[in-house]
Legacy VTK file of the C-alpha trace (Angstrom):
# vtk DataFile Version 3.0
C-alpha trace
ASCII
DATASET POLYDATA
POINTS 161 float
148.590 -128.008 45.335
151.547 -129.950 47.103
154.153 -132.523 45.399
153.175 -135.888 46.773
156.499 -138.152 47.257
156.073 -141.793 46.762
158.000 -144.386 47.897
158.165 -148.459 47.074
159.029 -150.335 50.294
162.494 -151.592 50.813
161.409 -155.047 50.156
159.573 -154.534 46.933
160.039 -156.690 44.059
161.673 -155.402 40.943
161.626 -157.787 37.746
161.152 -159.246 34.797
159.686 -162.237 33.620
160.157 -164.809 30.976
158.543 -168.481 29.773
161.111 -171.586 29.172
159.460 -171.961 25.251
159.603 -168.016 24.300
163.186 -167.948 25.499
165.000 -171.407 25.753
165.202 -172.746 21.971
165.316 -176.127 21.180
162.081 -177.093 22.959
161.590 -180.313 20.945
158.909 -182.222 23.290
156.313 -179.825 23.989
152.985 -179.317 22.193
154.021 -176.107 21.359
157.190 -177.348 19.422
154.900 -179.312 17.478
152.257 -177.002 16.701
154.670 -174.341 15.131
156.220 -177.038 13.535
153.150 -177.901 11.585
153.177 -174.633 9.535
150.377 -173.995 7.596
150.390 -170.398 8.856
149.967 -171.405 12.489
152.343 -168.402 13.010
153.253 -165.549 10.797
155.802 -166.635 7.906
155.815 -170.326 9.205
158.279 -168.754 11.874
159.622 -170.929 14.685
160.960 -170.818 18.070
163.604 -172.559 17.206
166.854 -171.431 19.473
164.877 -168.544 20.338
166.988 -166.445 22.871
169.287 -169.941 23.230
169.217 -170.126 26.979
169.260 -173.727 26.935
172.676 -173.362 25.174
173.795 -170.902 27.490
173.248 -167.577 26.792
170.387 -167.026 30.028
173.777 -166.145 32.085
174.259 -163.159 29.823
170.164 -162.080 30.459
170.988 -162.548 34.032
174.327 -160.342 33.905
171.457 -157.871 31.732
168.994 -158.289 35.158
171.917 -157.359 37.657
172.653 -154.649 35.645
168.996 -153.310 35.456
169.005 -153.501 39.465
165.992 -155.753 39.071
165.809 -158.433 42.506
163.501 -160.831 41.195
163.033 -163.035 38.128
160.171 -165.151 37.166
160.658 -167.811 34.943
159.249 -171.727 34.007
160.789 -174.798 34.490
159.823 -176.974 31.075
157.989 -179.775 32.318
158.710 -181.500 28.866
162.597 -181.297 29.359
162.483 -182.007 33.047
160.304 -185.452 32.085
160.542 -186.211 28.254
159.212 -189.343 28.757
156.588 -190.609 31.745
158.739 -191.164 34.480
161.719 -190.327 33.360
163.978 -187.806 34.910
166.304 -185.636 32.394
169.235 -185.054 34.699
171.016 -183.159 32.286
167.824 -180.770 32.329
167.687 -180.717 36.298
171.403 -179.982 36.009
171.231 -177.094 32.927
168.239 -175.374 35.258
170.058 -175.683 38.508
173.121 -173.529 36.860
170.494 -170.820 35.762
168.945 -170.454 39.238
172.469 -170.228 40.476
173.274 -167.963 38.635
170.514 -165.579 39.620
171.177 -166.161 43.298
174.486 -165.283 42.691
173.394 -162.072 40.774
171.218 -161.128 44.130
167.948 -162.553 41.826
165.376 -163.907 43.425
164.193 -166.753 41.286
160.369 -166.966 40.952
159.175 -170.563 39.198
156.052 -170.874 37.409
155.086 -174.666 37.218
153.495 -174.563 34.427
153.609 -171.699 31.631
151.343 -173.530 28.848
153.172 -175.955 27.378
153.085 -179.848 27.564
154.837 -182.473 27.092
154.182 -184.526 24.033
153.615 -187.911 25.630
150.764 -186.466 28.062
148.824 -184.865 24.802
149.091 -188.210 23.263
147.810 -189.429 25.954
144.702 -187.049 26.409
145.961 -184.186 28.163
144.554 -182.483 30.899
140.727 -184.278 30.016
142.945 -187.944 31.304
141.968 -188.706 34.802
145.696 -189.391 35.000
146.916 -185.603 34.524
147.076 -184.100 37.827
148.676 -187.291 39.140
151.173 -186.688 36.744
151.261 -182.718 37.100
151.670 -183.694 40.958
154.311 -186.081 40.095
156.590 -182.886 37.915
155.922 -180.208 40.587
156.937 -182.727 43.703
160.163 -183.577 41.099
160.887 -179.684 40.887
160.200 -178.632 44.318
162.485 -181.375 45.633
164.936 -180.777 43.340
164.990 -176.654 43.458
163.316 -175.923 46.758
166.977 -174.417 47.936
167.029 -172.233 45.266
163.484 -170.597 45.436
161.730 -169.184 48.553
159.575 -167.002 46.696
155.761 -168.235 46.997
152.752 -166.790 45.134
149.495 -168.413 46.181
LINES 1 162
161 0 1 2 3 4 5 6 7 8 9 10 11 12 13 14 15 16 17 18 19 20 21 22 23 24 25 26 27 28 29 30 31 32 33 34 35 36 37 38 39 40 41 42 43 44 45 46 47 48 49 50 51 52 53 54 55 56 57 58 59 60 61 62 63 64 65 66 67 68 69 70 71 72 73 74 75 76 77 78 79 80 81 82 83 84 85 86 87 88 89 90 91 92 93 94 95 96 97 98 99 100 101 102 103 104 105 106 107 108 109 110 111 112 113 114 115 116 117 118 119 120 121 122 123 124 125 126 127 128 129 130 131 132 133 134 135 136 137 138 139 140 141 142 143 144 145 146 147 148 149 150 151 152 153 154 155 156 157 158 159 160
């Protein structure tokens, strides 16, 4: 029997992965928010998300210092459609601006950001408002993902289809 030597190719992708909910805190206008919320023993010891890992208040940097030093190239990560547009139509810059420092900041690590559009949370106002069963939805999904790709298309030229 002979030791077979395997290889990855050079331009393999080595990551991680996260979702905006599990690991941003503070996710106040998503379904999700309001579901835990509810308690009843929706989750295990009425837990809550809460500030979760607090990347929203600035501690992703130190999971991206955490990547780097892992070696890893690529991360994959959601954009919160609920912070990006907590209301229909209306554009959170602060949010555009908070996510545009974290996607920097894996650039600058040599991370390869990888966006998910949509990682199972929605806003509040489109539940209220049906959710996906409202004719309206995908005009309204289209409207986000145009928003994001516009706004992050710089910082992203990894494509799964």
């Amino acid at each position: 029997m002979t030791d077979i030597e395997y290889h990855f190719p050079k331009d393999f992708l080595w990551g991680t992965a996260t979702a905006a909910h599990q690991v941003e805190g503070d996710n106040f206008n998503n379904d999700w928010w309001q579901w835990e919320q509810a308690g009843g023993g929706h989750i295990c010891n009425d837990f809550t998300s809460g500030k979760a890992c607090d990347w929203w208040g600035g501690r992703a940097e130190e999971d991206i210092a955490r990547m780097a030093d892992l070696h890893t190239n690529t991360h994959r990560l959601s954009l919160e459609w609920s912070r990006i547009e907590p209301q229909p139509g209306q554009w959170s810059e602060p949010a555009l601006a908070r996510y545009r420092q974290i996607l920097t900041a894996m650039q600058r690590a040599g991370i390869k950001p990888m966006i998910t559009l949509h990682h199972f949370t929605n806003p509040v106002w489109m539940n209220e408002r049906g959710g996906w069963l409202n004719h309206d939805s995908v005009a309204w999904f289209a409207a986000f993902v145009e928003k994001v790709v516009r706004e992050f298309g710089d910082l992203c030229d990894l494509c799964v289809r």
